[in-house]
N, C-alpha and C positions, 0 to 999 in steps of 0.2 A: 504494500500500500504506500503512495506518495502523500506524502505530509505539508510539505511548503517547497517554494523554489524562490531561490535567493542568487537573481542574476548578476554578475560580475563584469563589469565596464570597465574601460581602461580610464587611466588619469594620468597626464603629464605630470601634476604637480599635488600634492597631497594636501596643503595648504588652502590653495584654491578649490580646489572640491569640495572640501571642509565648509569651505567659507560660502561656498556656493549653498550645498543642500542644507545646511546649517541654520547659515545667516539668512537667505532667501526664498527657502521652502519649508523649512521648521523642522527639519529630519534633527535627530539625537546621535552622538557618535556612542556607540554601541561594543562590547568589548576592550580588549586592552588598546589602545592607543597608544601605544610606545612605536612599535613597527612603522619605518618611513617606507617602507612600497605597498601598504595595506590598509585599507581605511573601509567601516563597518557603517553604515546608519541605518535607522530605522524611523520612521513615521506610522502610528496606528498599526495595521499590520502590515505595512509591504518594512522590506528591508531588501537594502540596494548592499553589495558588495563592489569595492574597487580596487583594481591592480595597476601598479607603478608600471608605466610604459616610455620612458622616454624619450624614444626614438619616432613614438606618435606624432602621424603629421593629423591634424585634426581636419583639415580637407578631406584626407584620404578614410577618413572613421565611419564605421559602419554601424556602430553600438546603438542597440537601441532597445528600448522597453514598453512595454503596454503597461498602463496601471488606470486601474479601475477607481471610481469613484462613483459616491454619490449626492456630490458636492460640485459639479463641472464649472456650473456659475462661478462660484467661490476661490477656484484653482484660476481659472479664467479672468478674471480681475486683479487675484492675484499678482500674478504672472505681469498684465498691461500695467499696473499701478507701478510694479518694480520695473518695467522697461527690460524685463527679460527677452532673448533671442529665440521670438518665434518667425518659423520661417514665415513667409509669404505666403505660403498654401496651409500653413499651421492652424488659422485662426480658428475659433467653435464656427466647427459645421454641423447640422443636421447628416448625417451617414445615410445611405440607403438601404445599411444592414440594421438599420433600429438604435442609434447610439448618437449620443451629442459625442465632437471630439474636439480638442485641441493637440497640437505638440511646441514643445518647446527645445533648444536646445541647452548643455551645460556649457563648462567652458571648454572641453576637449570636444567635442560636437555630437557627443552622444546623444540623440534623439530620445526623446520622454514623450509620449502621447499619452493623453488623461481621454478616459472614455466614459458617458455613463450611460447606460441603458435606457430607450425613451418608452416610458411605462405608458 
C-alpha cells in the first residue's frame, strides 16, 4: 500500500528556496537542517523535498509538481499580491477537465501548478 509521495526538485541555492517556500508561500522547514545540498518543507499536508544541483541551468529545468487545493482563490492572490513568476499561460483558468488552475514558478524554474476541483 502507498502512503504519501514526497517529490524532490532541484535547487541551485538552499538559501533561496528556503526563502522562497518559506518567506512566500508559508511552507515550515521540516527535519534536521544542518545538510547544505538538502532542504525539507512542509505546508498542511503536501511536503516538497529539495536536492543541491549546481550545475542547474534553470532554462533548461523540467521540475515540476501538481498540488491540490481547496483554496485556488487564496493561493491565487497570493501568489499576484507577492509578484510571484507566473508564467503567461499560468494564470487561474477554468480547465476542461473540471478544475480551476494556476502555476507558478520558484526560483530555479521549477513549475508549481495549484489545482482545485470545480464542484
Amino acid at each position: 500500500m502507498l502512503t504519501e509521495i514526497h517529490p524532490r526538485l532541484p535547487m541551485r541555492n538552499k538559501s533561496a528556496t528556503r526563502d522562497f517556500y518559506v518567506g512566500q508561500l508559508g511552507f515550515e522547514v521540516i527535519g534536521n537542517d544542518t545538510f547544505p545540498d538538502y532542504l525539507m518543507v512542509r505546508k498542511d499536508q503536501v511536503e516538497i523535498h529539495f536536492f543541491r544541483f549546481a550545475g542547474l541551468d534553470p532554462l533548461q529545468n523540467y521540475g515540476s509538481v501538481y498540488l491540490r487545493t481547496d483554496h485556488i482563490q487564496e493561493w491565487y492572490e497570493l501568489a499576484r499580491s507577492r509578484a510571484l513568476d507566473i508564467p503567461e499561460l499560468g494564470h487561474l483558468q477554468h480547465k476542461p477537465w473540471g478544475v480551476r488552475e494556476f502555476a507558478l514558478r520558484d526560483p530555479d524554474m521549477n513549475l508549481l501548478t495549484f489545482g482545485e476541483l470545480i464542484g
